[in-house]
N, C-alpha and C positions, 0 to 999 in steps of 0.2 A: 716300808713306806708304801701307800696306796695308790696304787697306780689311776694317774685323771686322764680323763677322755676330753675330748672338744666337743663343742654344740652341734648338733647333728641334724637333717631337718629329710621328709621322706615324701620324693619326690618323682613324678614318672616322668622317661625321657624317650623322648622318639629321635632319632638320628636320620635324616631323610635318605634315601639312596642316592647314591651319585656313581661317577666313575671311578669314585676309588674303590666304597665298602657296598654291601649290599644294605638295607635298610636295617636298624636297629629299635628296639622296643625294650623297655627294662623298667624296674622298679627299683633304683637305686638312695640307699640311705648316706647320705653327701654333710660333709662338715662345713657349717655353714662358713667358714674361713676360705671357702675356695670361691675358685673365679668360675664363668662360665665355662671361658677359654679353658682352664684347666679340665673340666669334667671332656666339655668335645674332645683334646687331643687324648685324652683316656681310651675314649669308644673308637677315634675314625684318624687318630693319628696326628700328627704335623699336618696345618694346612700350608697346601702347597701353595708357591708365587702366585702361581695363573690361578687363583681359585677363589673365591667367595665367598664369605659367611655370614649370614646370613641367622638371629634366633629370638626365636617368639615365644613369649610367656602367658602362661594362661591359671586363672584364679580356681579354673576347675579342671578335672579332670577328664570333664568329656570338652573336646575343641571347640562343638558347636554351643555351648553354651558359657557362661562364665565372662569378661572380659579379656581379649588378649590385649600384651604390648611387647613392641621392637624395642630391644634392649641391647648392650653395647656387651662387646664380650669380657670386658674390665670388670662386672658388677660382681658383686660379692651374693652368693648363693643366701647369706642367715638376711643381708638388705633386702632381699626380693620378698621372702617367707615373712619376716615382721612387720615387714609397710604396706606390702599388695596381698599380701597371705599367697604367696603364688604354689602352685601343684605341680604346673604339668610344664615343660624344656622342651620347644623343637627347635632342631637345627636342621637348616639348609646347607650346603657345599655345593658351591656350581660353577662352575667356570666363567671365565669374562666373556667367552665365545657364545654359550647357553646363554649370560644373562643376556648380550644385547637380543641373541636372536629370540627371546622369550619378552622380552620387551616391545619388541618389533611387533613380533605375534599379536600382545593385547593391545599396543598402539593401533594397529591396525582394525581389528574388530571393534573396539571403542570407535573408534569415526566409520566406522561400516550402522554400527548399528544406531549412535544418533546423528546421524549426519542430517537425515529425514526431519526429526524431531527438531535440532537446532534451527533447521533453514523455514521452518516454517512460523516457529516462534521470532526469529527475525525478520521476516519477513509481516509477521502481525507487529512486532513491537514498531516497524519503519511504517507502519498504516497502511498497506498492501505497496509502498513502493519498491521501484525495482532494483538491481544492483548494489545488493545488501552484503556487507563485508559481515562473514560470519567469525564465529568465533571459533580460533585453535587450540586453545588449551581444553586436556581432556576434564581438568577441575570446572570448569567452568561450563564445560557442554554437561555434566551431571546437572550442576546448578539451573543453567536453561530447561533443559530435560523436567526438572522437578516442579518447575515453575507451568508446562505446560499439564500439569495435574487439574485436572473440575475443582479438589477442594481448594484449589490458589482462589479463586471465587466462591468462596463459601460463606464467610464474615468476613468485617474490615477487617477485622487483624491481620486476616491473611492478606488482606490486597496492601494493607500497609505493610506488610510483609516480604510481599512480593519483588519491594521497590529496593530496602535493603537487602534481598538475595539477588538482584539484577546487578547494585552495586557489587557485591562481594565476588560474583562471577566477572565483571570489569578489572578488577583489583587482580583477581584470578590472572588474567589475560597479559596485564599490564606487568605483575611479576614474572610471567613466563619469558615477557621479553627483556627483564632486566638481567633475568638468569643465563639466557643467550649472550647477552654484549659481556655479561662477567665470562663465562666458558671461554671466548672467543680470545678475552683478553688474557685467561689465563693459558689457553694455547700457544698464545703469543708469546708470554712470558718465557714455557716454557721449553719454544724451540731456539730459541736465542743460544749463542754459542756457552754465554754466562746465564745461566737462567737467574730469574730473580730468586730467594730465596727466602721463607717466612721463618724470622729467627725467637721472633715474640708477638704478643698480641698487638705491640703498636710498634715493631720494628722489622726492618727486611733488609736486606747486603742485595745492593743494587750495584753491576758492575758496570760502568762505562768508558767509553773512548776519550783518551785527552784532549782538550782543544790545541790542536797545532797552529792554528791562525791568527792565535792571539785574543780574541774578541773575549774577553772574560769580564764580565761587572767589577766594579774598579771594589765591591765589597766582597766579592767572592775571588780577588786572588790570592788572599793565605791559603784557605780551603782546596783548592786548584795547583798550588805550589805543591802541598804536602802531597795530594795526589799523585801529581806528574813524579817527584822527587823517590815514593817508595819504590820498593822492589815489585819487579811483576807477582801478579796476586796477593803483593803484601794489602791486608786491612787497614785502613784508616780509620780511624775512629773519633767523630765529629766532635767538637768543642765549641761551642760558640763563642767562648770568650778567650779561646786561642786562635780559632781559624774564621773569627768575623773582625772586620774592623771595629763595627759595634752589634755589642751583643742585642739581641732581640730586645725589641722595646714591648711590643705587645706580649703582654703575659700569659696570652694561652699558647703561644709557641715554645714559652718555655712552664707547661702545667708541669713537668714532674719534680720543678724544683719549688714552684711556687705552691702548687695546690694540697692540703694538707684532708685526709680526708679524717673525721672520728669514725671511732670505733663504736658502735653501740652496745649499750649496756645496760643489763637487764635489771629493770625494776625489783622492788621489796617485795612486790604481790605477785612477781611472774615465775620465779623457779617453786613450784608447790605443786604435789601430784596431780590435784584438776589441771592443770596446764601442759601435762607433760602428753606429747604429740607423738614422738618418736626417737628411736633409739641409732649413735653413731659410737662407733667402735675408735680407741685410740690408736693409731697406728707402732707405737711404742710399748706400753703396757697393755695391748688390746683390752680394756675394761671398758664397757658400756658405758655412756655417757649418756642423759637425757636431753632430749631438743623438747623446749620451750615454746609456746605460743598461748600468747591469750585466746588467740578463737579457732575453732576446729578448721585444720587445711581443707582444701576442695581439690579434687581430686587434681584437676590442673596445677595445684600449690603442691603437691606430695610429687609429682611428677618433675616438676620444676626442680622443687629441692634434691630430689634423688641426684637429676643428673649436676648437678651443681654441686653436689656432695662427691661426687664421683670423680672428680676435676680435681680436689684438692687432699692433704693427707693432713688428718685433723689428728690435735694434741693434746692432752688434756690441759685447760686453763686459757686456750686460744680460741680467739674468734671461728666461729662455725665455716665461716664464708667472709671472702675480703668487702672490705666497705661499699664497692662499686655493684656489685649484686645486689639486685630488685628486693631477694629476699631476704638480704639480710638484717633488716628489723623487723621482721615478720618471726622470724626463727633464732632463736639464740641457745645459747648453753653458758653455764654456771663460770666464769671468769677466774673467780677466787679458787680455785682446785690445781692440784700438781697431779703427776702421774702416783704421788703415795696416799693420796686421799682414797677413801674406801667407795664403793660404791654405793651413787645416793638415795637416800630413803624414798624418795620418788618414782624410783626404778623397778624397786619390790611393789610401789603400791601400785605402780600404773596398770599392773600386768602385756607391757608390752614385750618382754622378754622371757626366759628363764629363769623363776624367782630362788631357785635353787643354789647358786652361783655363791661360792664365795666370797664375799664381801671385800678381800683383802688383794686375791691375786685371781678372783671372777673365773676359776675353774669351775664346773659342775658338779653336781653331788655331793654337794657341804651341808652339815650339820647344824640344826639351832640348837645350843645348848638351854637342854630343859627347866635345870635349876634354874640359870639364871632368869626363864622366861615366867617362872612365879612371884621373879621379885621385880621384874622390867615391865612393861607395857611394848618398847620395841627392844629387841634384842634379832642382832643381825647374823647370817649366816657364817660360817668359819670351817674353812676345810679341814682335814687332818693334820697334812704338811704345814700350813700356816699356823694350826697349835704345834706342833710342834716346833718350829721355829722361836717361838715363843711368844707370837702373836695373841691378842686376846678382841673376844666378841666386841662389837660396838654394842654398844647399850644406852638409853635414852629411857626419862620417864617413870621412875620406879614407880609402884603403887604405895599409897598411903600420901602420896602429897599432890598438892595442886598442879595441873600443866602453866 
């Protein structure tokens, strides 16, 4: 029996120095099934509690040029190489103690060096008056800063221009403060003897103190009985139509019994090689799976998706992404498929993958068989193990008759 290998992809990796390893440099050939995570504790170990990670991916090989992006250590080595064509892997390791004091560091030269810039452009935008409340956030002092450029006066566009980067530096300001009152409250949360805790995306175990004085809303005393009555830190677990007198009348308090979401489902024109955008793996049968779109993504939409893809563990025949997801009519995958379906003809044509793969169980290194490729038009790949299993080529299209 012939021995198959996995998808493999050849990539440079820098490992930055820290206080554990000395700096590393390598040129390693990585199976695109692994994680980031996986390659770093290869080179620099277990990362430690107190420690950070920190890893940037880059389309080229030289840093200074090419596109990078901040990527999460979960993503999958062959996702990065197919969607961004990525090269080159650096990882950061730093301590909590380093990052705040290295954040400190460019906090601090950031308002060293446009403090000047800011105050003056405030001070022009207030008409030379005095006692001008500047701006703190260091997003928004760039913003100012770019705005005091000659070509901001150059054409209207720019000066119309100018007026939506003044807003966006406002919006700037205004979210740095909404970011403080969140921190402050999740401080709070979190010195509390019971801290709150996030169990889902719309639920949390909130623990509180009994009412001993009695004053309880005459509709919140079953809810209040079952409380007081459990065992200390036993869970309750809410009911509104056991622990309300009446259950919720407005229906968006109760949306997860009322609100039904569809599924979307892709059109007769939209699964066909011109549409196919990009390639997800099953978590199951790992076989390649193609993502669908009628119009080319933008880099923002590949971005989007990635991490949105990265969230969830996708199966052959299931929705890409839950209904509630921006992107999930934008991007689809083929519904009618099980994990025994072969790998789809769109997958070979797109060239977004490894057209090599066999067709049956998507190993590498498979075979077209030749004969049958003088009497087919398509004839699909087939490894050795899956002939011999007793497996046989998909075939579509003979020649001598009409498509």
């Amino acid at each position: 029996m012939a021995a198959t290998v996995a998808a493999t992809s050849l990539l440079a990796i820098r490992v930055k120095k820290c206080k554990h390893i000395s700096e590393k440099n390598a040129i390693l050939c990585l199976e695109n099934r692994r994680t980031l995570l996986d390659i770093f504790i290869d080179l620099h170990g277990d990362l430690p509690k107190d420690s950070r990670l920190s890893i940037v991916c880059n389309n080229s090989t030289d840093p200074s040029k090419g596109t990078s992006f901040d990527v999460y250590p979960n993503m999958l080595v062959g996702d990065l190489v197919g969607t961004f064509a990525i090269k080159r892997i650096e990882y950061s390791c730093s301590t909590e103690e380093q990052t705040v004091a290295l954040g400190e560091i460019i906090n601090n030269a950031a308002e060293a060096a446009t403090s000047k810039t800011v105050d003056a452009f405030q001070v022009l935008m207030a008409g030379g008056r005095k006692n001008v409340s500047l701006k703190t956030s260091s997003h928004a002092q760039a913003l100012y800063s770019l705005l005091m450029k000659p070509v901001v006066n150059s054409s209207v566009s720019w000066k119309q221009g100018a007026e939506d980067i003044k807003q966006l530096a406002e919006c700037f300001t205004a979210y740095k403060e909404y970011l403080v009152v969140q921190n402050k409250t999740a401080k709070e949360n979190q010195s509390k003897l019971y801290p709150v805790r996030t169990i889902d995306k719309e639920a949390t175990i909130e623990h509180r103190y009994g009412n001993l004085s009695g004053q309880i809303r005459e509709k919140y005393v079953d809810i209040n009985e079952a409380v007081t009555s459990a065992g200390i830190m036993a869970p309750v677990v809410f009911d509104e139509y056991k622990h309300l007198d009446k259950p919720f009348e407005n229906p968006v308090n109760d949306i997860f019994e009322e609100e039904e979401f569809e599924v979307p489902t892709p059109d007769a024109h939209l699964c066909i090689t011109q549409n196919a955008r990009a390639i997800v793996e099953c978590v199951e049968c790992r076989k390649p799976r193609v993502v669908y779109s009628h119009h080319k993504l933008t880099e923002r939409q590949i971005m989007s998706f990635t991490i949105s893809i990265s969230e969830y563990e996708y199966t052959c025949g299931s929705p890409l992404l839950p209904p509630t997801n921006s992107m999930s009519k934008k991007v689809m995958s083929r519904l009618n498929i099980n994990c025994d379906s072969h790998v789809e003809l769109a997958y070979y044509g797109s060239g977004l993958g490894q057209v090599d793969i066999c067709s049956v169980c998507a190993e590498p290194e498979a075979d077209t068989n030749a004969e049958l490729k003088k009497q087919y038009k398509t004839v699909l790949p087939l490894c050795k193990t899956c002939e011999g299993n007793g497996r046989v080529p998909f075939i579509q299209r003979p020649y001598g008759k009409k498509n």
